[in-house]
ROBAVEX-941473 format. One line per 8 residues: their letters; for each residue x, y, z of N, C-alpha, C. Coordinates in Angstrom, 2 decimals. Example, Ala and Ser with C-alpha at 12.3 -4.5 7.8 and 13.67 -1.06 7.14 Angstrom:
as = 13.19 -5.69 7.80 12.30 -4.50 7.80 13.20 -3.30 7.80  12.85 -2.25 7.08 13.67 -1.06 7.14 12.90 0.03 7.87
% end
This chain:
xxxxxxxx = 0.84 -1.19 0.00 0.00 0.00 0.00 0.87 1.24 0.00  0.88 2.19 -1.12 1.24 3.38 -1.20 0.70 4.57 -1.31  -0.60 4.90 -0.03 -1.37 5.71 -0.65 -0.32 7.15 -0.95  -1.05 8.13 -1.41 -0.22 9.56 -1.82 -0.87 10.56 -1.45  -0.31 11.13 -0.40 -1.19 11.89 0.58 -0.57 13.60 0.03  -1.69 13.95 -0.34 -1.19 15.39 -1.19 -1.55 17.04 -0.20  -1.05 17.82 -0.83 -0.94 18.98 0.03 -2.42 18.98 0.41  -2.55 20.14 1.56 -3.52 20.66 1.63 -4.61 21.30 0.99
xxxxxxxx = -5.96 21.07 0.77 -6.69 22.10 -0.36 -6.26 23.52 -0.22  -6.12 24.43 -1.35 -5.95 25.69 -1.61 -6.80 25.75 -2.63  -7.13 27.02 -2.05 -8.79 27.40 -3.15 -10.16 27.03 -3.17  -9.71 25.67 -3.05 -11.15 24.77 -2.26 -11.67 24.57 -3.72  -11.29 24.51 -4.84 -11.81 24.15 -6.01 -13.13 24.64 -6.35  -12.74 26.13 -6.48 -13.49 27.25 -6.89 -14.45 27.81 -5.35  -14.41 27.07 -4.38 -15.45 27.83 -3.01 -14.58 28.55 -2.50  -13.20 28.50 -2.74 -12.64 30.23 -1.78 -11.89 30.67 -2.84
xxxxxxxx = -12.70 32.25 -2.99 -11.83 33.43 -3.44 -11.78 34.83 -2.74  -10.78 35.64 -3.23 -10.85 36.58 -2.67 -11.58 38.01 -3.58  -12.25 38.92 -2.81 -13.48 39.91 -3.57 -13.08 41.37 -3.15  -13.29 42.15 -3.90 -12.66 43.63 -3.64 -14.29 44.35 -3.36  -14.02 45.83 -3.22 -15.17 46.82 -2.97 -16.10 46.34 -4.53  -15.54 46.49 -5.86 -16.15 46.29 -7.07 -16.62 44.73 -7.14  -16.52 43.86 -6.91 -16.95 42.27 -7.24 -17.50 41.81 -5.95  -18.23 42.50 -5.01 -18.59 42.07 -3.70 -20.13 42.09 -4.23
xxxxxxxx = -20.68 42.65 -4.77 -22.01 42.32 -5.24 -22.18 41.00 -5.80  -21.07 40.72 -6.86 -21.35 39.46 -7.52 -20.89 38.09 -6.89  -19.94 38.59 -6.02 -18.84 37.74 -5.54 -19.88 36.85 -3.87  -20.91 37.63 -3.48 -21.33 37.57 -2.58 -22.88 37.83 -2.55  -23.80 39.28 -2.67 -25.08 39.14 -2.76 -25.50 38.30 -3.51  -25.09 38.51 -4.84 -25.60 37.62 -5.98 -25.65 36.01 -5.32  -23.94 35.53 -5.21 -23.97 34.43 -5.39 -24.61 33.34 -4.03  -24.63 34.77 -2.98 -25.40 33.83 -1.48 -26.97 33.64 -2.13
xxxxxxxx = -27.37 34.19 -3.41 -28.73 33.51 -3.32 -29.28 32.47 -4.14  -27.92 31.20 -4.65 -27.69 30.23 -4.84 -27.85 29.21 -3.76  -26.05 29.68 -2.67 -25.93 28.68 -1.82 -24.54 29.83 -0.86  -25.43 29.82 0.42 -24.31 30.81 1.45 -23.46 31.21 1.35  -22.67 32.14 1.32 -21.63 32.96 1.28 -21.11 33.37 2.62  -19.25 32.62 3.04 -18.99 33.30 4.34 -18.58 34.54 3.48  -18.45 36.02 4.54 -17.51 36.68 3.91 -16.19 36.95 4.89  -14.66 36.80 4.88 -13.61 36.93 5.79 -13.37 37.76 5.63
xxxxxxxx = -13.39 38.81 6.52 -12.62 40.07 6.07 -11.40 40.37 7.53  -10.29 40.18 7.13 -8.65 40.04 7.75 -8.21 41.35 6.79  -7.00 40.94 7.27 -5.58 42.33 7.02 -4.40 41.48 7.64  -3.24 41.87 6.06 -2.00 40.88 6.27 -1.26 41.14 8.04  -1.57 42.41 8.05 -0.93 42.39 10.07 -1.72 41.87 11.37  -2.86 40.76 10.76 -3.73 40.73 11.38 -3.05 39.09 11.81  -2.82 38.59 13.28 -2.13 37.39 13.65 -3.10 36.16 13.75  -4.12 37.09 14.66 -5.85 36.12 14.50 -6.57 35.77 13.02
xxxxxxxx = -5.95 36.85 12.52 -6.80 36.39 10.87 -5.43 35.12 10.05  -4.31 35.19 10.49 -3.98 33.75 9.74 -4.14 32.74 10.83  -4.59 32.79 11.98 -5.05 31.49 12.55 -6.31 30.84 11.77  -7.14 31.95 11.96 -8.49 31.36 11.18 -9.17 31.44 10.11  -8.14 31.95 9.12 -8.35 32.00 7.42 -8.56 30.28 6.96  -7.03 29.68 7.37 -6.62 28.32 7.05 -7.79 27.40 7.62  -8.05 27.79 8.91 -9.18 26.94 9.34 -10.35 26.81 8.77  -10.87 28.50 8.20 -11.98 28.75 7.77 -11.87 27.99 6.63
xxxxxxxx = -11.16 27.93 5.31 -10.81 27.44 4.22 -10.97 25.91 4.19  -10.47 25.11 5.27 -10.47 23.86 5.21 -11.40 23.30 5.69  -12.61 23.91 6.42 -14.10 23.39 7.08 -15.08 24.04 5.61  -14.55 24.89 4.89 -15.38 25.11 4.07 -15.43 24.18 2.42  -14.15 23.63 2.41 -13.86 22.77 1.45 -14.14 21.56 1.59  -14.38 20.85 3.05 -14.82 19.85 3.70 -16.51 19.84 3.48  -17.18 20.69 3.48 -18.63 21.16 3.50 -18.89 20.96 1.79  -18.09 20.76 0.73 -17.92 20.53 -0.10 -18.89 21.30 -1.19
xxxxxxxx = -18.88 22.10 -0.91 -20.36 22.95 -1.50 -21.58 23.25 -0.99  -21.41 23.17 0.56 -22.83 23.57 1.02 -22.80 24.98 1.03  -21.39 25.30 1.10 -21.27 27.21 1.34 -20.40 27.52 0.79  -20.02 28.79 0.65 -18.59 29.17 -0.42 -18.09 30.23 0.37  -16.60 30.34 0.43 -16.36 31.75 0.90 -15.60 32.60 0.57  -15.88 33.67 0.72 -14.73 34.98 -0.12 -13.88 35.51 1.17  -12.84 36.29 0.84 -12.07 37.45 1.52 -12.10 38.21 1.12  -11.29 39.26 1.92 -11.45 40.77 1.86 -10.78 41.35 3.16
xxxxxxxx = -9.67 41.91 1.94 -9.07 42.47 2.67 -8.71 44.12 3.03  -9.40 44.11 4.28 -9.60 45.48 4.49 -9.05 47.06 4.59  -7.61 46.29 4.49 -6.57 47.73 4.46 -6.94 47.79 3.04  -6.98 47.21 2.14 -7.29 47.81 0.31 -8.68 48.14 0.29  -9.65 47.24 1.00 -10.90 47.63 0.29 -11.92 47.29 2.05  -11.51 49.17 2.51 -12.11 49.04 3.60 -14.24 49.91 3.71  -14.11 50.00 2.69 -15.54 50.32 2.75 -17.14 49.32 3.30  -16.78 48.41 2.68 -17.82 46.80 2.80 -17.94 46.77 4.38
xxxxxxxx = -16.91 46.73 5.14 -15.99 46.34 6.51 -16.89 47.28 7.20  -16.81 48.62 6.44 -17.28 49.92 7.56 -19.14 49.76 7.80  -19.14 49.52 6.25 -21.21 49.92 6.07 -21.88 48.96 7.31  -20.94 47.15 7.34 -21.49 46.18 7.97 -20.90 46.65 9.58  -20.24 47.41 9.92 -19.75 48.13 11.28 -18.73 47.02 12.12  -18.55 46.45 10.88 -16.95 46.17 11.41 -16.16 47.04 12.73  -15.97 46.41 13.98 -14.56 47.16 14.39 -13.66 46.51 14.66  -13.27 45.39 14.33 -11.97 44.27 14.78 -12.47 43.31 13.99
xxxxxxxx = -10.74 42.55 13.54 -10.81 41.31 12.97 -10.26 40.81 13.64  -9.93 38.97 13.04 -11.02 38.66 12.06 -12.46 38.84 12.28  -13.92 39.25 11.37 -14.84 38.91 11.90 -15.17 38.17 10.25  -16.35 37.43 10.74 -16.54 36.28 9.18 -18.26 37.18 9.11  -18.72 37.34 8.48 -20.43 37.22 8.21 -20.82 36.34 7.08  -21.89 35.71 7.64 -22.71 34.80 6.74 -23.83 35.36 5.74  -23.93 35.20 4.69 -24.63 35.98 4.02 -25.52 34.67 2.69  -27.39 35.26 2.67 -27.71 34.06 2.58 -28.97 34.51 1.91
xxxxxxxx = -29.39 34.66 0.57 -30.59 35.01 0.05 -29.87 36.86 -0.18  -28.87 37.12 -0.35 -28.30 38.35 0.01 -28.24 38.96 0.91  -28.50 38.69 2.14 -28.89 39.48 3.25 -27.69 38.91 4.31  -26.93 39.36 5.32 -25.94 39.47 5.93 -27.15 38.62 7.17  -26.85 36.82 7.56 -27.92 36.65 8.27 -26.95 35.95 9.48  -25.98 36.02 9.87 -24.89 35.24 10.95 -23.60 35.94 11.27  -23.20 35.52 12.03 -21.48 36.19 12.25 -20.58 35.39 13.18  -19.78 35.75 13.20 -18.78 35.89 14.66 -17.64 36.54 14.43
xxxxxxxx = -16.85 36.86 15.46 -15.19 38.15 15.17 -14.17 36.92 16.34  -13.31 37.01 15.64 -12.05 36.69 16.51 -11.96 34.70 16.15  -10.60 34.64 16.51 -10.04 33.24 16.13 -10.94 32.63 17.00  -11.59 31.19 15.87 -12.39 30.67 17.07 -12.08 28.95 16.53  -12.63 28.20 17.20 -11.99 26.65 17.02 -12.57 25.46 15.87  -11.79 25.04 15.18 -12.38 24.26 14.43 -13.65 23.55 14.60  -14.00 23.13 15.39 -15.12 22.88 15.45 -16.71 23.60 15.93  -16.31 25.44 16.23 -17.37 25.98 16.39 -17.47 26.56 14.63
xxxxxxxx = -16.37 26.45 14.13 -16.94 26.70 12.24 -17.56 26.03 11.89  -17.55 24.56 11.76 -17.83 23.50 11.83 -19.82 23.84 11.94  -20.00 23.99 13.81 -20.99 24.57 13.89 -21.85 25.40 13.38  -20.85 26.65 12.71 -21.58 27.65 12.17 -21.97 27.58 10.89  -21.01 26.71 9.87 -21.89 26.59 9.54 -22.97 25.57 8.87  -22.72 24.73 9.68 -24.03 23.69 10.08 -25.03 24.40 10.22  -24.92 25.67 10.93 -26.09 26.46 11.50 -26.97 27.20 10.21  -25.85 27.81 9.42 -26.13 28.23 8.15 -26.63 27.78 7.00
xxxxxxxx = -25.86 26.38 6.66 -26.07 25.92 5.81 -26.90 24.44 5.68  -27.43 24.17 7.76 -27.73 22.75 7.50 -26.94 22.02 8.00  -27.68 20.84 8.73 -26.54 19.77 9.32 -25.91 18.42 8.05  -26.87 18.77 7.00 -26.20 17.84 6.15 -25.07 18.82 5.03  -24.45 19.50 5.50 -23.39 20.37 5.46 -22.47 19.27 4.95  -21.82 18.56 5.87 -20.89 17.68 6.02 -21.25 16.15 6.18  -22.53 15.77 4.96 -22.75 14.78 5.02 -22.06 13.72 3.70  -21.64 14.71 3.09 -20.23 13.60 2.36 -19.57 12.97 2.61
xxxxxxxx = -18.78 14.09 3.61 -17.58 13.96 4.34 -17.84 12.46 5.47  -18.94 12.56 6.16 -19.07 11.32 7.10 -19.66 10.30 6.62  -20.37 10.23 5.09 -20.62 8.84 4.34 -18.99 8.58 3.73  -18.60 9.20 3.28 -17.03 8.95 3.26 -16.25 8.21 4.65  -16.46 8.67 5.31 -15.11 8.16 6.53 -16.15 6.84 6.76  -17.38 7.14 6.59 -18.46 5.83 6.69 -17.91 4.95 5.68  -17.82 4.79 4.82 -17.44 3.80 4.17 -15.82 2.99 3.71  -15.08 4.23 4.26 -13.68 3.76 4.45 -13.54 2.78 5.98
xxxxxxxx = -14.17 3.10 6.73 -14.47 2.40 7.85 -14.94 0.97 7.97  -16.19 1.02 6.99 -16.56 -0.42 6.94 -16.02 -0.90 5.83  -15.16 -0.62 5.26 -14.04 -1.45 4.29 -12.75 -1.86 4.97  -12.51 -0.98 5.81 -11.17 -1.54 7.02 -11.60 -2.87 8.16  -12.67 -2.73 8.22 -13.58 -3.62 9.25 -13.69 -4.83 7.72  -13.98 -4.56 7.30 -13.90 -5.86 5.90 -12.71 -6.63 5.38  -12.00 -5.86 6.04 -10.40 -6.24 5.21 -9.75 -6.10 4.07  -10.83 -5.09 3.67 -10.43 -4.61 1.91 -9.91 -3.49 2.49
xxxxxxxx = -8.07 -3.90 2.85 -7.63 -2.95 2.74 -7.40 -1.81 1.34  -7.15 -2.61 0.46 -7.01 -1.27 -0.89 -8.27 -0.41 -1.07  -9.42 -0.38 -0.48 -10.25 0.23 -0.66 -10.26 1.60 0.90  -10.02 0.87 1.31 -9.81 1.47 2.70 -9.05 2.85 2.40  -7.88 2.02 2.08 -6.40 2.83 1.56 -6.58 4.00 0.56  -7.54 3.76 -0.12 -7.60 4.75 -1.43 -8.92 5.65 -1.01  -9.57 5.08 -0.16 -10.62 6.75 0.63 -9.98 7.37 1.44  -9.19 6.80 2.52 -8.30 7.54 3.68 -7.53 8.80 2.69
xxxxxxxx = -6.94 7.96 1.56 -5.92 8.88 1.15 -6.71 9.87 0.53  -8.23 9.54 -0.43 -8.70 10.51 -1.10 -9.17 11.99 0.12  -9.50 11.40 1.33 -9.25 12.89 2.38 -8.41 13.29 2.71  -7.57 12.51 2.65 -5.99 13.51 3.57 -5.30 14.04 1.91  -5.94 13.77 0.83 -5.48 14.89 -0.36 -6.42 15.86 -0.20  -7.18 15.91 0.92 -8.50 17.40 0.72 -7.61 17.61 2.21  -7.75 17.21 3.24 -6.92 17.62 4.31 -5.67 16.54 4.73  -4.86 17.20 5.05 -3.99 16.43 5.36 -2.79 16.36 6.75
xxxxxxxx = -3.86 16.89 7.55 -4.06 16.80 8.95 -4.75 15.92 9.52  -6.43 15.65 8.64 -7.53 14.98 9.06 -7.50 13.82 9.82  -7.54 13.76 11.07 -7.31 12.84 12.18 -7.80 11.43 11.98  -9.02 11.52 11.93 -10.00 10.13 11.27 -9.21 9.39 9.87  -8.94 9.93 9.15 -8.15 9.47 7.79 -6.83 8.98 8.15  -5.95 10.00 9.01 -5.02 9.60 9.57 -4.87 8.17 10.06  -5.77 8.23 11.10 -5.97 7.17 12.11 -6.11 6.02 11.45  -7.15 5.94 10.11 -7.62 5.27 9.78 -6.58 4.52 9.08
xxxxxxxx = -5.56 5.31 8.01 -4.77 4.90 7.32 -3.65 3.80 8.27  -3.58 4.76 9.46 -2.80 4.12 10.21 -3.10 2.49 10.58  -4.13 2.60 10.56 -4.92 1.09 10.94 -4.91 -0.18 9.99  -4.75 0.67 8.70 -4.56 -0.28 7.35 -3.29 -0.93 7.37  -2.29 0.14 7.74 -1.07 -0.53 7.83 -0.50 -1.22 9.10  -1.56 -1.07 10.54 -0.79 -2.18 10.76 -2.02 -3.76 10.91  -2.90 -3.69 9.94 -3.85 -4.88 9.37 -3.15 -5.84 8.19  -2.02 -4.80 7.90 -1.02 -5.38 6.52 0.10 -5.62 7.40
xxxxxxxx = 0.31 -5.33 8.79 1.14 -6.36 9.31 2.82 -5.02 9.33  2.35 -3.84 8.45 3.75 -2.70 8.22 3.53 -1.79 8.99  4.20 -2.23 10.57 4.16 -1.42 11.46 5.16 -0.17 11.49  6.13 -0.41 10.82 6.92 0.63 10.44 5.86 1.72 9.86  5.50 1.35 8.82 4.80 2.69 8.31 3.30 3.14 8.94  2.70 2.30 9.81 1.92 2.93 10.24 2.06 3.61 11.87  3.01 3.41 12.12 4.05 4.72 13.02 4.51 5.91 12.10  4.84 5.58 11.49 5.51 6.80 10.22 3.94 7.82 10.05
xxxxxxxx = 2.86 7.46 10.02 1.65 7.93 9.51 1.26 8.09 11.15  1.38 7.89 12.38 1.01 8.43 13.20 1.41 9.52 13.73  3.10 9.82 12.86 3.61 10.81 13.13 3.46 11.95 12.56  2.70 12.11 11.66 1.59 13.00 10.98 0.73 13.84 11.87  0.52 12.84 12.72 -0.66 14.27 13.30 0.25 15.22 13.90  -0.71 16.00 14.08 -0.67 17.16 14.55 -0.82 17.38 15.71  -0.09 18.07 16.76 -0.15 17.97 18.51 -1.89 18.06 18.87  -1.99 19.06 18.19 -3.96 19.77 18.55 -4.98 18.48 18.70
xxxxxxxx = -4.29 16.91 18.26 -5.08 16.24 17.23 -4.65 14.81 18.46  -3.51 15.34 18.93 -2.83 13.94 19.40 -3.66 12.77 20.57  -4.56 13.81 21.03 -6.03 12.78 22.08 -6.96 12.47 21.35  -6.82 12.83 19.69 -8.34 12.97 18.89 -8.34 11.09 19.62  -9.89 10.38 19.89 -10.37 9.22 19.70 -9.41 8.07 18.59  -9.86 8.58 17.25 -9.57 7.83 16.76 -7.84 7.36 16.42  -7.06 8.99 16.90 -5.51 8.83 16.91 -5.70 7.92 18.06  -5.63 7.50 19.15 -5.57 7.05 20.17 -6.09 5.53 20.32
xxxxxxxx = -7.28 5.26 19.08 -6.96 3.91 18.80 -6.36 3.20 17.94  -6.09 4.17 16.90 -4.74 3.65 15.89 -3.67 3.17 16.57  -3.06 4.33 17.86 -1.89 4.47 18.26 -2.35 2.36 19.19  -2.89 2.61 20.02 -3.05 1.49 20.80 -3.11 0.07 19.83  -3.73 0.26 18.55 -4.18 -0.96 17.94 -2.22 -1.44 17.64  -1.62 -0.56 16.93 -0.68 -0.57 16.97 0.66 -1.49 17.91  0.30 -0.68 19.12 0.84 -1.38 20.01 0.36 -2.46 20.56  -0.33 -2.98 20.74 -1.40 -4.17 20.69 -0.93 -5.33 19.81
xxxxxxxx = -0.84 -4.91 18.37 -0.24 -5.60 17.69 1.41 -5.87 17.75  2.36 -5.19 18.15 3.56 -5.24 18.33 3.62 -6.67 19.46  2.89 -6.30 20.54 2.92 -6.81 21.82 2.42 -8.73 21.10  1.16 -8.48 20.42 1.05 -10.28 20.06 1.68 -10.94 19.07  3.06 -10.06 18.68 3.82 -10.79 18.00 4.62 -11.57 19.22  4.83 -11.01 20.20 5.50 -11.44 21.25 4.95 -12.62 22.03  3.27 -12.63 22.23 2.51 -13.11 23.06 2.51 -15.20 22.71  2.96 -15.16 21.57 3.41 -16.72 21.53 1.71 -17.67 20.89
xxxxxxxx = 1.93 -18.61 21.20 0.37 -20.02 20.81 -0.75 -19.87 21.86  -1.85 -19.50 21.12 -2.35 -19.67 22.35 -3.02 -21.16 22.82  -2.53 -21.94 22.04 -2.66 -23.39 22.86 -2.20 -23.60 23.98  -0.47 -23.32 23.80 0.63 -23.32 24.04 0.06 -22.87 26.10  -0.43 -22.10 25.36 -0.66 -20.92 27.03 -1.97 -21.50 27.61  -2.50 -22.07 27.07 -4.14 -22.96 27.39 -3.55 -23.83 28.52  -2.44 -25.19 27.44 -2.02 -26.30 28.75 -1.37 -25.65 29.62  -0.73 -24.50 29.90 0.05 -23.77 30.82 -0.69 -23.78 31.57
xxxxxxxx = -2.27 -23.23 31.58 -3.17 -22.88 32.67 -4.03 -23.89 33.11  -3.60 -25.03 32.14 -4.36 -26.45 32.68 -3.32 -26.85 34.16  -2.21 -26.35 33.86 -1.42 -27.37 34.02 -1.16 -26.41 36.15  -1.59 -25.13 35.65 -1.60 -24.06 36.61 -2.60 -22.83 36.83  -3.75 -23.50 37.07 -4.18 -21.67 36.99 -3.78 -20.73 37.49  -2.91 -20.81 38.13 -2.72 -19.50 39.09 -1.50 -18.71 38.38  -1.10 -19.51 36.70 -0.09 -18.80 36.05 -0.21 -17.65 35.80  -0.10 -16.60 36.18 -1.03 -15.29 35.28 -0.13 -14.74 34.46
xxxxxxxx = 1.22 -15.07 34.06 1.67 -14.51 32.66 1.47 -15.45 31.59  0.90 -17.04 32.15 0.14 -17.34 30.71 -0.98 -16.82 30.80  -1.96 -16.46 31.62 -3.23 -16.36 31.29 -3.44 -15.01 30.61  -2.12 -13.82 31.19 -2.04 -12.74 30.37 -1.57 -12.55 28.85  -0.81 -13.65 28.81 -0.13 -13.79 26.85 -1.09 -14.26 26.04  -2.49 -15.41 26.99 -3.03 -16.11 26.01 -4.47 -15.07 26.06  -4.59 -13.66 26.49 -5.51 -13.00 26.64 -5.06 -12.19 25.08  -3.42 -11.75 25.22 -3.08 -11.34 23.75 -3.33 -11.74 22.64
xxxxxxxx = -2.94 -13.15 22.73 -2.82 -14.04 21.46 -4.50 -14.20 21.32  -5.08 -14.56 21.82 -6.58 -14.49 21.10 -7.26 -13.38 20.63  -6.65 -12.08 21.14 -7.21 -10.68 20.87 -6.62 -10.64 19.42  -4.99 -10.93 19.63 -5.12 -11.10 17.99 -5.40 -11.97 17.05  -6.05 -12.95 17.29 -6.99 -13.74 16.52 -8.22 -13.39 16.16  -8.72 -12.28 16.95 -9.72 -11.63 16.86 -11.13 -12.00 17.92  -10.48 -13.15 18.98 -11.51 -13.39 19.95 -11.62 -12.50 21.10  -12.43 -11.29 20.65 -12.07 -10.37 21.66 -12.74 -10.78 23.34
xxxxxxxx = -14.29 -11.70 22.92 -14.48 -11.79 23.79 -13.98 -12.72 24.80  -13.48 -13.55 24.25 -12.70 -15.06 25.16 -10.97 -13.90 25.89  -10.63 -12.73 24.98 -9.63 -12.07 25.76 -10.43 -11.35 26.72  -11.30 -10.96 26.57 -11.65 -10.26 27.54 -11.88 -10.63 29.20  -12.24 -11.87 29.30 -12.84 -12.88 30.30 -11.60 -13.35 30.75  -10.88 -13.36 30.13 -9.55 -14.04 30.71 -8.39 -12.74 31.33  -8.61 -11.61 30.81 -8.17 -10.22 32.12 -8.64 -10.11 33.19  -10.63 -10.41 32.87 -10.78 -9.99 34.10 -10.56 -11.44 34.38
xxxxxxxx = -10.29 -12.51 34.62 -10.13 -13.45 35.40 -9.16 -13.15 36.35  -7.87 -13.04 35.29 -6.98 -12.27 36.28 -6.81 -11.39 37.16  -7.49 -10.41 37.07 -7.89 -9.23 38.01 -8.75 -9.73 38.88  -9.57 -10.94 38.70 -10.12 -11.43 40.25 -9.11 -11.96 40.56  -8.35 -12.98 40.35 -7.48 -13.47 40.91 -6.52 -12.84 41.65  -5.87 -11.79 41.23 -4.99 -11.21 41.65 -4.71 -9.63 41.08  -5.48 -8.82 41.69 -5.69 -7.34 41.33 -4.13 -6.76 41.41  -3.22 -6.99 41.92 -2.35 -6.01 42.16 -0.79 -6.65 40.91
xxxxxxxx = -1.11 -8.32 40.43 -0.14 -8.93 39.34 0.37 -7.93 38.56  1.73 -7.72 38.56 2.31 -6.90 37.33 1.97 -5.26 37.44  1.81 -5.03 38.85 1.34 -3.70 38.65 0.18 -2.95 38.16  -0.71 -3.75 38.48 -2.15 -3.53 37.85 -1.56 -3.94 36.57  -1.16 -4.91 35.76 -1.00 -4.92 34.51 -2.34 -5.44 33.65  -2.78 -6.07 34.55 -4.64 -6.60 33.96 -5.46 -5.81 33.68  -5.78 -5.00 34.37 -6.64 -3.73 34.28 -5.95 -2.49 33.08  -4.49 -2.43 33.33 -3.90 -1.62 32.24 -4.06 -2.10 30.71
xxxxxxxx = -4.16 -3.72 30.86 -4.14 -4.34 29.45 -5.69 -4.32 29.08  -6.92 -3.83 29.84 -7.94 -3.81 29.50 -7.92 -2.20 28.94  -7.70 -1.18 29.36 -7.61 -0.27 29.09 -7.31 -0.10 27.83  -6.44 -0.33 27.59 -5.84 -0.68 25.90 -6.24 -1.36 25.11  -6.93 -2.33 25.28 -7.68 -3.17 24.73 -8.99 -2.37 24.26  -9.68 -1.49 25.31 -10.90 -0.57 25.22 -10.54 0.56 24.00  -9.09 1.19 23.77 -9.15 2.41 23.08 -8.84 1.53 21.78  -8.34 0.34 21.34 -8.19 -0.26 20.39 -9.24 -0.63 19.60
xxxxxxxx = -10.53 -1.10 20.57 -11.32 -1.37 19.98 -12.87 -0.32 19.79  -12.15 1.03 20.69 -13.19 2.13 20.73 -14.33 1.87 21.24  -14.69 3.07 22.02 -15.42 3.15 22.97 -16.76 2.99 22.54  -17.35 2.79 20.74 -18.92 2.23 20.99 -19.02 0.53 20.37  -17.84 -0.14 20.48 -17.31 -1.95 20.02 -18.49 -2.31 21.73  -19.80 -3.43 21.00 -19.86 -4.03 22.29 -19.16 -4.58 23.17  -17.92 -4.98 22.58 -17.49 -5.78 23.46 -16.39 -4.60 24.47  -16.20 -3.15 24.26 -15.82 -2.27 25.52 -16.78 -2.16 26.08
xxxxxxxx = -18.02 -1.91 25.17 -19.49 -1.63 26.36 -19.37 -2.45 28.10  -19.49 -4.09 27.44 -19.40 -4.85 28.20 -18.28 -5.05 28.98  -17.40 -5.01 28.33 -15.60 -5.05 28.95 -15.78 -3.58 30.41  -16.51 -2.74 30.01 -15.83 -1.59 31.01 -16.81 -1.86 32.24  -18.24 -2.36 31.79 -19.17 -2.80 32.97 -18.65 -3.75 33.79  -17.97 -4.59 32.96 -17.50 -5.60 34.48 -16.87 -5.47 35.20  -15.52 -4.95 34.39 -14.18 -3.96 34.72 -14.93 -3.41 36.15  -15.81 -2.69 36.02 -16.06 -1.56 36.71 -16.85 -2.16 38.42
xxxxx = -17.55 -3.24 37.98 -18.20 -4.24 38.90 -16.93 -5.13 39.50  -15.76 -5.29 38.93 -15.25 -5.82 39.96 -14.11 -4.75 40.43  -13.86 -3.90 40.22 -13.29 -2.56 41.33 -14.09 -2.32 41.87  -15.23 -2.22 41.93 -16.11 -1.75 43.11 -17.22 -2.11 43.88  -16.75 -3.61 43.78 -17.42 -4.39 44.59 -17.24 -5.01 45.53
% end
């Protein structure tokens, strides 16, 4: 697998341009009474307006045409700025049937754009975008990795930050067993990004997998515990080795076995190996549902 993960969108393939005092009629009344118009209006000395230009640009190219947005920049063409009573940037206005109908001023977080304009344009705004990661998802869960491989990559050529794609890609490669490169692709994200969910079960599936190359037969570890139950580094290797066979639930029963048996083995290592086990397989897999209820029933019972 070689996907080819390409720059960032610029331009947004015709939804961001920039509009002066003369093309703001066409660039904007006119065209918000198609389909919404943000309008950005920044200034190159402005530090908040390149935080949230890039942001604005890449939630609006993601929205894939639910909205379009222009700039304007106000040290050249400060009239537009004044009539709408602009007094500080960045401020964005939404504009919609021609009429100036939303706003906000100042750097604000990817995901309240996100919001806005959901708010503007509709929650099926960004319903591409999540039948997309929808279906790269249940092709990774299928094992068609090349299909997997070639949607992950077709978003991280629209963003290439995108955490979910990231993650996801990351997951392909280590399902192909190339843990090298799907470390190489975790090292992609971005700090802002590094607790996202789905980085965090890439990262774990990852290590998970490193660990049951180590974890040995799990026959091997079966007669061990015939032979001893009270072994708990077989009962902990053969909790690995079936997780990577894919019996999550027969691993699961066999941690907490251990953790009745002996809560404090390895340093809480039972309870730590459930933990990991939970972000690997994400927090809505029945089998964490169930894994964290028992978990939880036998600490506090």
């Amino acid at each position: 697998m070689e996907p080819v993960i390409g720059n960032g969108a610029s331009g947004g393939d015709g939804l961001v341009k920039d509009t002066t005092t003369q093309t703001f009629v066409a660039d904007v009344i006119e065209a918000s009474k198609d389909v919404p118009v943000l309008v950005d209006f920044w200034a190159p000395w402005c530090e908040p307006c390149k935080q949230l230009g890039p942001l604005l640009e890449k939630v609006v190219t993601a929205a894939g045409g639910a909205v379009r947005m222009v700039k304007m920049n106000i040290d050249e063409h400060p009239e537009v700025a004044g009539q709408l009573g602009v007094q500080s940037i960045p401020a964005v206005f939404a504009f919609k049937n021609g009429q100036p109908v939303d706003g906000f001023m100042g750097a604000v977080p990817e995901s309240q754009i996100k919001s806005f304009i959901e708010k503007i344009a509709g929650p099926e705004a960004f319903a591409d975008e999540a039948a997309e990661l929808e279906t790269a998802e249940a092709a990774l869960e299928a094992d068609d990795l090349q299909t997997a491989v070639e949607l992950y990559a077709g978003m991280l050529a629209k963003d290439q930050q995108n955490p979910d794609a990231l993650a996801g890609l990351a997951k392909c490669y280590v399902k192909s067993g190339d843990f090298d490169q799907a470390r190489s692709t975790l090292e992609l994200v971005p700090p802002k990004s590094a607790n996202h969910a789905a980085i965090s079960a890439a990262r774990a599936l990852l290590e998970l997998a490193e660990q049951s190359g180590d974890a040995g037969d799990a026959d091997e570890h079966r007669r061990a515990l015939e032979a001893d139950p009270n072994n708990h580094q077989a009962r902990f290797d053969l909790s690995l080795a079936l997780n990577a066979n894919g019996a999550r639930e027969e691993a699961l029963e066999q941690l907490l076995e251990l953790m009745g048996r002996d809560r404090k083995w390895n340093d809480d290592g039972a309870r730590k190996q459930l933990v990991q086990f939970f972000d690997a397989w994400g927090a809505a897999d029945p089998v964490t549902i169930e894994g964290r209820r028992k978990m939880s029933t036998l600490l506090f019972s």
